[in-house]
C-alpha positions in Angstrom: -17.6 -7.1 4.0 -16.7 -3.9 2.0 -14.1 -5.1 -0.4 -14.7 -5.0 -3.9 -13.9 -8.2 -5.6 -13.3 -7.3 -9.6 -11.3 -9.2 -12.1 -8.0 -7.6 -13.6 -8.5 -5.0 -16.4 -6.9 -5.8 -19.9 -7.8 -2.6 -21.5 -8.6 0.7 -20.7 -12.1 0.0 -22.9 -12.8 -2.4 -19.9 -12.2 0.1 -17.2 -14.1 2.4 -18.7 -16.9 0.0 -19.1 -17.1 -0.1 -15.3 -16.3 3.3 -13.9 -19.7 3.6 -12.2 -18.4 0.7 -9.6 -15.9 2.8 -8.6 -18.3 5.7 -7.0 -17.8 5.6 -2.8 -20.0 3.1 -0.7 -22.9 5.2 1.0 -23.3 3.8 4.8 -26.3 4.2 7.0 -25.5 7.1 9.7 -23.1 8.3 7.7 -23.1 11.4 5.6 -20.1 12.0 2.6 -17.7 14.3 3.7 -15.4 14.7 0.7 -14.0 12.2 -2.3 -12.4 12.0 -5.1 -13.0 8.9 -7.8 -10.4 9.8 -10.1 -12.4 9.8 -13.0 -10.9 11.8 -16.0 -9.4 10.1 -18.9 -7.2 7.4 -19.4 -3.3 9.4 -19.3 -4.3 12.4 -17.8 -2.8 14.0 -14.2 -5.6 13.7 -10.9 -7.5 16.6 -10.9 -5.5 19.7 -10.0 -7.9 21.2 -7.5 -7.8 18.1 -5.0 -4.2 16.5 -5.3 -0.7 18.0 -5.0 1.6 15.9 -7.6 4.9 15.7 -5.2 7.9 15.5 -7.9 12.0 15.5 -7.0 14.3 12.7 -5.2 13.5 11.4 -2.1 15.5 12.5 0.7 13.8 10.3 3.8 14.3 6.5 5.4 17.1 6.1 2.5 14.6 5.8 -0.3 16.0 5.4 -3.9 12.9 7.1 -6.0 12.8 10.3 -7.9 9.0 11.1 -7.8 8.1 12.6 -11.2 4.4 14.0 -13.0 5.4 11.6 -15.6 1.9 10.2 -16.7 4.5 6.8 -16.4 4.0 7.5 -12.8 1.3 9.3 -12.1 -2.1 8.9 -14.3 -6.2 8.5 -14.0 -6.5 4.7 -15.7 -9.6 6.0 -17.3 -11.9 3.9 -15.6 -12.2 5.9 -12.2 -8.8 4.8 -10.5 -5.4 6.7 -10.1 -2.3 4.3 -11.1 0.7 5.4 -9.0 3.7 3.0 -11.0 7.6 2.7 -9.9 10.0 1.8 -13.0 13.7 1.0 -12.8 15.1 4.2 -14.6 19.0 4.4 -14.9 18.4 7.9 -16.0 17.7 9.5 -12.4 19.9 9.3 -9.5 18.8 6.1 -7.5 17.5 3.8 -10.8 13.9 4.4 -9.9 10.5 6.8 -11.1 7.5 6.9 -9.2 4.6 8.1 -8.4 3.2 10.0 -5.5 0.2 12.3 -4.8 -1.1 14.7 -1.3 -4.2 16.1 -1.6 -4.9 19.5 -1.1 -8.2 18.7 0.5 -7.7 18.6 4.8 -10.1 17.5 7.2 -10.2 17.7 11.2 -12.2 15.1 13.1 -15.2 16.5 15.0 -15.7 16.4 18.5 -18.7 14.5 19.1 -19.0 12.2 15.6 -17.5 9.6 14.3 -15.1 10.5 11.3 -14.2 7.9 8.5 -11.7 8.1 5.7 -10.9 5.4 3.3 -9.7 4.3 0.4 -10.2 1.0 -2.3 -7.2 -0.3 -2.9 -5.1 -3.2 -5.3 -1.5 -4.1 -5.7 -0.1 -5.0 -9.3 0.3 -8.9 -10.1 4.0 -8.9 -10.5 4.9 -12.4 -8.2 6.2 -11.4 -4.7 9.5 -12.7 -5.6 9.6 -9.6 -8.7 8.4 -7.0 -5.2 11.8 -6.6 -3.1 11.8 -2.9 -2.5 8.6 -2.0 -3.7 6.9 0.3 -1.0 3.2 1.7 -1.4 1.4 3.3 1.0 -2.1 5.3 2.0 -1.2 7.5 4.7 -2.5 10.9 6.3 0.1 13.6 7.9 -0.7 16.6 10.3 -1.1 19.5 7.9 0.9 21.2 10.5 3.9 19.9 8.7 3.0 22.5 6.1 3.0 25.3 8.3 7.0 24.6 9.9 5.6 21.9 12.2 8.6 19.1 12.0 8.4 15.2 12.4 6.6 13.1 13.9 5.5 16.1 15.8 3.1 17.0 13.0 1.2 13.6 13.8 1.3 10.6 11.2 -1.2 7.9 11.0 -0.6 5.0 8.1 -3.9 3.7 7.0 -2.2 0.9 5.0 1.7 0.4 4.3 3.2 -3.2 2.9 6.5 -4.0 1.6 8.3 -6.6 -0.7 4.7 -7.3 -2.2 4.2 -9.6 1.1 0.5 -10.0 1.6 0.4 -8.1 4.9 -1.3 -4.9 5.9 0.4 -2.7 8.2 -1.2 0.3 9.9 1.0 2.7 12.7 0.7 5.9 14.2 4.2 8.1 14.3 3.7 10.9 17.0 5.7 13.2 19.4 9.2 12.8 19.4 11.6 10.8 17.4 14.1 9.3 18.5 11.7 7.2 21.2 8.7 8.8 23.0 5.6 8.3 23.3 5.0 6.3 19.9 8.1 4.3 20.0 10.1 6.4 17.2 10.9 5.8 14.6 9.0 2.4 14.4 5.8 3.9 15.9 2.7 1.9 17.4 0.9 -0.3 14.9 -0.8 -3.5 13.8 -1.1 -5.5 10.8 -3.8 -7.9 8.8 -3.2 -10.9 6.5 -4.2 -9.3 3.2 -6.1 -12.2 1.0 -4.8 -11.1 -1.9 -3.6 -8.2 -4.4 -6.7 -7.9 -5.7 -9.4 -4.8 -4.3 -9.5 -4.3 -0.5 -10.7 -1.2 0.9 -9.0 0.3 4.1 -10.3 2.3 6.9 -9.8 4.7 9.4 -12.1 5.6 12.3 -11.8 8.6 14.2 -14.6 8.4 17.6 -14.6 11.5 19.0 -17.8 11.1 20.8 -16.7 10.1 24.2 -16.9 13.0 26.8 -13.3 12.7 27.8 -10.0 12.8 25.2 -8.6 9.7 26.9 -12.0 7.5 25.6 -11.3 8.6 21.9 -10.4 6.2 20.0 -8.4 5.8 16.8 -9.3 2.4 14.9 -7.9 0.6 11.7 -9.9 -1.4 9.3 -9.5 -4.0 6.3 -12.6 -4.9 4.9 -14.6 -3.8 7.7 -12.1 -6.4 10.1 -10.5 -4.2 12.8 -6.8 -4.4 13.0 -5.3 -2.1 15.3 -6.5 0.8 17.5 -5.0 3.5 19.2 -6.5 5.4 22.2 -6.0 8.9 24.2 -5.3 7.1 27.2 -3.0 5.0 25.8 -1.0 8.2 24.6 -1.6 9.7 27.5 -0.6 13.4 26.6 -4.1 15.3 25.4 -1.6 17.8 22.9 0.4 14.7 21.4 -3.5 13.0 20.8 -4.6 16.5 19.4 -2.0 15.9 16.7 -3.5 12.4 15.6 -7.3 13.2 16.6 -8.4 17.0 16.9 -6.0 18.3 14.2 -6.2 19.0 10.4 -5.3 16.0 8.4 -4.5 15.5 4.7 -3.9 12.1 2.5 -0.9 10.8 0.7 -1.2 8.0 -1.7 2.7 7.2 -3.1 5.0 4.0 -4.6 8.6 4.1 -2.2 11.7 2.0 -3.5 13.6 0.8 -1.3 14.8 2.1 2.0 15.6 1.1 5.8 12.6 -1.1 6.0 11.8 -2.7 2.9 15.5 -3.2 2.3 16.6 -2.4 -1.3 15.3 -3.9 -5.2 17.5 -7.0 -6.3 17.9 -8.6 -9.4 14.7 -10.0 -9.3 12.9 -6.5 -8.8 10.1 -5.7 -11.5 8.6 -2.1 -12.0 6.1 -1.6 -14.0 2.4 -1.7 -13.9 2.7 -5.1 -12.2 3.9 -3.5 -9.0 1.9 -0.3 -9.3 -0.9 0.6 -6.4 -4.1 1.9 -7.8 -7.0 3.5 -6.3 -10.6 3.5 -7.0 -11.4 6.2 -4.6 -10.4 8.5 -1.1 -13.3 9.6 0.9 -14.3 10.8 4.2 -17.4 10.7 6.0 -19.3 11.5 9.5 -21.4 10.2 11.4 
């Protein structure tokens, strides 16, 4: 119902052309919280005062990636979207560049509304076959990780995660304690969605804090408007692990992984490039 169906762009002419589709959906009951359409021009870095560009090797679930500020791996398309592209770089410990961006912008659901965040989203057309290892994700952590909180304590919640360029969705919450505990870690609780294609889909996440009791809130994925997966207080069943997930500050990540424990690693098939790049028209919250 809320995807955005719109043919691949050739030139950066005929991005440009059509910035003005990119600007966030208004929805009745809702009021705009915060966004970002990544306009700017075509090359240049995501504006400063919203994102975090996150550079250096990756260190976690055996990753091969060196994130760089590289406008190869990081840039504004010039036509409202952010580009985040992997490329096979023998240069850099691992063989791979990528992009990956955290904004600086945090939000806390409200007690008593209905929070959304979401983000439009396409996949590169490189076949599925040219994807082994390829990893994006749009994800939110607990800012308390900032502050000396450690993981999953800090409170994760992956809006949309797919590997190998396989057409399916995944969305999981990571809390509490890892190994085990209450969200299963490190696999976490989650769900997936058949994704139609790589083309624009957005993805949502609905935080319902208007319940009278923490145990009725609800946590709720979203493809296109089609619910996925949803997470509840009673289902966690500890009111300071659900604060983590529901009543705490959040903050977005939008990044390209290579490889790792659960994609597996890139074989000789494996294509970087802008043909397995994630890009996003926009990142916005609202409330109800």
């Amino acid at each position: 119902m809320y995807s955005r169906y719109v043919s691949l762009f050739s030139t950066v002419a005929s991005l440009a052309s059509l910035a003005s589709a990119w600007a966030p959906p208004s929805y009745a009951g809702y009021t705009l919280q915060w966004t970002d359409s990544f306009d700017g021009a075509a090359g240049t870095s995501p504006s400063s005062g919203n994102w975090n560009i996150i550079t250096g090797k990756s260190t976690v679930n055996g990753e091969l990636e060196t994130y760089t500020s590289s406008s190869a791996n990081v840039q504004l398309s010039g036509g409202s979207t952010i580009q985040l592209v992997p490329w096979a770089d023998n240069t850099v410990s691992g063989g791979w560049t990528s992009g990956r961006v955290e904004s600086k912008y945090t939000f806390t659901p409200t007690a008593g509304v209905i929070t959304m965040a979401e983000a439009n989203i396409r996949f590169g057309t490189n076949a599925i076959a040219n994807k082994q290892g390829i990893w994006p994700a749009f994800w939110i952590l607990g800012d308390s990780i900032r502050h000396g909180t450690g993981w999953p304590a800090c409170g994760e919640l992956d809006i949309l995660e797919t590997v190998n360029g396989q057409l399916t969705g995944y969305g999981t919450a990571h809390c509490n304690v890892n190994p085990g505990g209450i969200c299963n870690e490190p696999n976490g609780l989650g769900g997936r969605i058949t994704i139609p294609d790589q083309s624009w889909h957005t993805w949502r996440m609905v935080w319902d804090r208007t319940p009278s009791s923490w145990q009725s809130e609800t946590i709720t994925w979203y493809m296109d408007g089609r619910q996925f997966w949803q997470i509840s207080g009673s289902q966690i069943g500890n009111q300071g692990v659900w604060a983590t997930l529901c009543h705490s500050p959040l903050y977005f990540i939008l990044n390209v992984a290579v490889g790792g424990n659960w994609p597996g690693y890139p074989n000789s098939q494996t294509l970087g490039g802008y043909g397995s790049m994630m890009e996003t028209a926009y990142v916005a919250v609202y409330q109800s």
